[in-house]
LORO-869058 format. One record per residue (C-alpha): residue number from 1; x negated, y, z negated. Coordinates in pm, whole numbers, plus 32768, in hexadecimal, padded with zeros to 4 digits. Last residue first. Layout:
N
NUM,X,Y,Z
...
This chain:
255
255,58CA,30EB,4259
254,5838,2FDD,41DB
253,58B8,3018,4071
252,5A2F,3026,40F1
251,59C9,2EDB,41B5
250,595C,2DFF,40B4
249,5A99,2EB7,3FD5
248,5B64,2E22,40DA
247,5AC4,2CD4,40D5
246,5ADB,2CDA,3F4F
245,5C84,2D2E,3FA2
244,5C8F,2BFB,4087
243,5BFA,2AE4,3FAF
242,5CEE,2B82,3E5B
241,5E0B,2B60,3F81
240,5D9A,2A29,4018
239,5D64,2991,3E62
238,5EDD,2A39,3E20
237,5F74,298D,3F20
236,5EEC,284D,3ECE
235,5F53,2854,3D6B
234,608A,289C,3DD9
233,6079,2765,3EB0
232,6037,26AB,3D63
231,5EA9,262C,3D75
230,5E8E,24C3,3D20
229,5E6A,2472,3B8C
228,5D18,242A,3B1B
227,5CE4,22CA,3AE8
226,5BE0,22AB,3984
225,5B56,2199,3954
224,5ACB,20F7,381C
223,59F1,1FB2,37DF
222,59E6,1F02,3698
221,58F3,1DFD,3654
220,58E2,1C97,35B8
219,5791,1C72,3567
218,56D6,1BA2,367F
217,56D2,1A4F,365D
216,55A9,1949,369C
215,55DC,17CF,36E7
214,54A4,16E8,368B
213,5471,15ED,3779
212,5320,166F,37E6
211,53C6,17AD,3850
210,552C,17CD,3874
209,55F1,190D,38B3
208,5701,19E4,3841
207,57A8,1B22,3834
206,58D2,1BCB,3765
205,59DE,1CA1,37B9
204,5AD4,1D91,3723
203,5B93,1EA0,37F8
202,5C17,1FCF,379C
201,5CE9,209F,38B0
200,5D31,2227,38AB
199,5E28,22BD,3966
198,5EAA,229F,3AF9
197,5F46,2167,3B79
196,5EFD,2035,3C2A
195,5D80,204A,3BF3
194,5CAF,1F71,3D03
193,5B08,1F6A,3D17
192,5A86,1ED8,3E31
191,595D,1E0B,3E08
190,57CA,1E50,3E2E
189,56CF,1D50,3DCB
188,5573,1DC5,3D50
187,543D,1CED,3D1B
186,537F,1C63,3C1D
185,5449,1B47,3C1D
184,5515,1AF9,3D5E
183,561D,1A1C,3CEA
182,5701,1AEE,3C17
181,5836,1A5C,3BAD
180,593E,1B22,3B73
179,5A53,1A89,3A7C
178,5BC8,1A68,3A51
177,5C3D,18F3,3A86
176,5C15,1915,38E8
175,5D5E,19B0,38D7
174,5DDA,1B12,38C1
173,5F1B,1BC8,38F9
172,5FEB,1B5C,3A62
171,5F68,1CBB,3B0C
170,5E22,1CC5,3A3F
169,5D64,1C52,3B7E
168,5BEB,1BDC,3B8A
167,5B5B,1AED,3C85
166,5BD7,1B75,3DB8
165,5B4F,1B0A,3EF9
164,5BCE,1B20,407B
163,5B3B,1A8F,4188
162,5B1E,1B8E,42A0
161,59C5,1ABE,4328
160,58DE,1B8E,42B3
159,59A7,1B77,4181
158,5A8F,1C5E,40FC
157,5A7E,1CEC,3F77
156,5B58,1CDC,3E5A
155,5B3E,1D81,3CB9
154,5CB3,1DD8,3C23
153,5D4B,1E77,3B00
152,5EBB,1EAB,3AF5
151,5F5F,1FC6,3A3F
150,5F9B,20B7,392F
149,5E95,2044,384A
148,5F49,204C,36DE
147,5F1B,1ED6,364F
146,5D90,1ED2,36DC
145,5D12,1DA7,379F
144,5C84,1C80,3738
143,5B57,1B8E,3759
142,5B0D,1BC7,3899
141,5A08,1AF5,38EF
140,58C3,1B48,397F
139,57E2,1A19,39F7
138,5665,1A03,3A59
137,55D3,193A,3B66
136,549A,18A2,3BCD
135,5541,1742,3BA9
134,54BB,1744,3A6A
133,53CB,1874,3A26
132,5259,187F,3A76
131,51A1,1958,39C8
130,510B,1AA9,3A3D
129,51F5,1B8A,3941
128,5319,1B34,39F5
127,5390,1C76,3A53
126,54F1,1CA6,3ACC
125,557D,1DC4,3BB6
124,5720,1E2C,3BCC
123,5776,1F13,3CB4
122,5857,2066,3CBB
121,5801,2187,3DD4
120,58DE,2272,3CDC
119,597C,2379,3DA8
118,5968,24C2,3E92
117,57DC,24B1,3EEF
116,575F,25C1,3FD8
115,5781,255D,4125
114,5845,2665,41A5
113,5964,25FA,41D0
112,597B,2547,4083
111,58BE,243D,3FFE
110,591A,22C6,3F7E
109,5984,222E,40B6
108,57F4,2241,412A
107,57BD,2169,3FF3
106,5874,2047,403F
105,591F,1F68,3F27
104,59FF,2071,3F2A
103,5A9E,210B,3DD8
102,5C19,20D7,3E0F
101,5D53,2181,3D77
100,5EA3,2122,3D9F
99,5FCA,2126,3ED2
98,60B7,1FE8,3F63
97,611D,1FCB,3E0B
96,618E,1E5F,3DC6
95,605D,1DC4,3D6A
94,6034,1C5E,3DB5
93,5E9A,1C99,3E14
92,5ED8,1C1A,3F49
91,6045,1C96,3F7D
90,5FE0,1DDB,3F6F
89,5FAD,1DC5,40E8
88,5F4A,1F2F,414E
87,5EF3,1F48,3FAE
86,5DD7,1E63,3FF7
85,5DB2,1EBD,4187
84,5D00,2026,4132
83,5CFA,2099,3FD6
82,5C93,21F7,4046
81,5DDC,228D,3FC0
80,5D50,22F9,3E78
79,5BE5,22F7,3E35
78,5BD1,2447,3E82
77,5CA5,24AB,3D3F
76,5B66,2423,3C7A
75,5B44,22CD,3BA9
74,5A73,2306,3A71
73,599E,221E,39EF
72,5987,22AB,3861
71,5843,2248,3793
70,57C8,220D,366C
69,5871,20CD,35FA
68,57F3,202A,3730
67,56AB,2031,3698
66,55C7,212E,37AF
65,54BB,210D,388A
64,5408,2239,3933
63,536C,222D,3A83
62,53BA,2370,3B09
61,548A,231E,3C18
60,54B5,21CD,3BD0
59,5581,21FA,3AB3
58,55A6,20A7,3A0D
57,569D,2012,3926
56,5657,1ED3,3822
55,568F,1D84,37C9
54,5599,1CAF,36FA
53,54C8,1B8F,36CC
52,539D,1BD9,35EE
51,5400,1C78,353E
50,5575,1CD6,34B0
49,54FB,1D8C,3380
48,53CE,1E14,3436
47,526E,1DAD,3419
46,5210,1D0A,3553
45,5105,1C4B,35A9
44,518E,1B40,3670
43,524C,1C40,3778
42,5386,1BC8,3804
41,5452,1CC1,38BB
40,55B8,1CD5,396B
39,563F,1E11,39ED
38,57B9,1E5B,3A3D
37,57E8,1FA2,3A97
36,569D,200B,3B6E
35,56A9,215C,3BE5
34,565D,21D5,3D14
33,56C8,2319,3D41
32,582D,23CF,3C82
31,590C,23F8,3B44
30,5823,238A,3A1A
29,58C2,23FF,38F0
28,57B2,240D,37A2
27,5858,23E5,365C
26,57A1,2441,352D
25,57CC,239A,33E3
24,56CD,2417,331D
23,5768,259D,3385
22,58DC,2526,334E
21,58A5,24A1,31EF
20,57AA,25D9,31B4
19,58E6,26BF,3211
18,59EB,25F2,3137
17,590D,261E,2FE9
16,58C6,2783,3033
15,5A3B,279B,3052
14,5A7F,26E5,2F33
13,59BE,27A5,2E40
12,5A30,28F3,2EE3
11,5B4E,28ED,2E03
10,5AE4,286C,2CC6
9,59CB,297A,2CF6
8,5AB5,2A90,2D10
7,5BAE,2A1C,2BFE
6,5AA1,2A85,2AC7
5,5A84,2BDC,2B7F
4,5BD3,2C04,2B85
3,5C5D,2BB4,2A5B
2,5B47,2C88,29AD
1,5BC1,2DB9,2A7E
């Protein structure tokens, strides 16, 4: 019994330990609305470690900014198959799957049916704190891109005038040719969003800006997204059959 009781506490030690590791590190997973991915902000009288230039995610929908760190941008099953003319023509992008994962750089391709939202409506924002900025522009650069993602990483959009752009593409690894820049600050710009393959993607970038002559850098920050596989056709099956027996039972109560 003395064994015991002295082995107890070694035990649950650890586990105490592990569960206030997880709760001070809590992960919030973003996985639909307007949400801004990429955000850059400069505010002069900030106290944080990376202020007063720094990189962060914002949830438009209830106004909430995050550190990158804290959050998961996960892809959804809808997202696959609504890449449109990219994976039409993978050639653009130099893919070689003709099928991947896209989050529109249009909101109303974002929702389902009925109009309810389906996917991430991804954009990236900058605020410039008032000032002036160089060029009015900032720049994010990827920096690099996780050992383990399963697949490409890609940000393109069309033109009014069907010109196609894509600054960023892990296909041939990463070089310093891959960078956003934003020119609209203190606005929003909205991109598509390409994933080659389903699983979960980590992504390190940086931004940058120059006021005054004086270049600012964000921390380097790690960004993580999460592709969720597409649905199997038994998977299917079973979702019309689960669909079909709660219409039944809709019924069966009716009557």
């Amino acid at each position: 019994m003395t064994m015991k009781k002295q082995t107890l506490p070694w035990i649950l030690n650890p586990l105490l330990l592990f569960c206030f590791v997880l709760n001070s590190h809590a992960v919030v997973t973003l996985s639909n609305g307007h949400v801004d991915g990429f955000e850059v902000h400069y505010d002069p009288a900030g106290t944080g470690p990376e202020s007063p230039f720094g990189l962060h995610i914002h949830d438009e929908s209830t106004n909430t900014h995050y550190e990158p760190a804290e959050v998961i941008l996960q892809v959804n099953e809808a997202a696959y198959g609504l890449q449109g003319d990219v994976f039409a023509s993978a050639t653009r992008l130099g893919w070689t799957g003709e099928f991947g994962w896209v989050l529109p750089a249009t909101q109303s391709e974002t929702v389902d049916g009925n109009g309810d939202p389906a996917m991430l409506f991804l954009g990236v924002a900058s605020d410039g704190g008032g000032v002036v900025w160089t060029g009015n522009q900032f720049k994010i650069s990827v920096i690099s891109v996780g050992a383990r993602n399963p697949g490409d990483f890609a940000m393109y959009r069309f033109s009014g005038s069907g010109s196609f752009s894509n600054p960023i593409n892990t296909k041939n690894g990463v070089n310093s040719s891959d960078y956003l820049t934003i020119s609209s600050i203190g606005g929003h710009e909205h991109w598509n969003w390409a994933f080659s393959a389903a699983g979960e993607y980590t992504i390190d970038l940086q931004a940058s800006g120059i006021l005054e002559g004086q270049t600012y850098l964000s921390a380097i920050e790690t960004f993580t997204f999460h592709v969720i596989p597409e649905p199997s056709s038994g998977t299917l099956l079973l979702i019309g059959l689960s669909a079909w027996v709660a219409a039944r039972k809709r019924v069966f109560n009716k009557e």
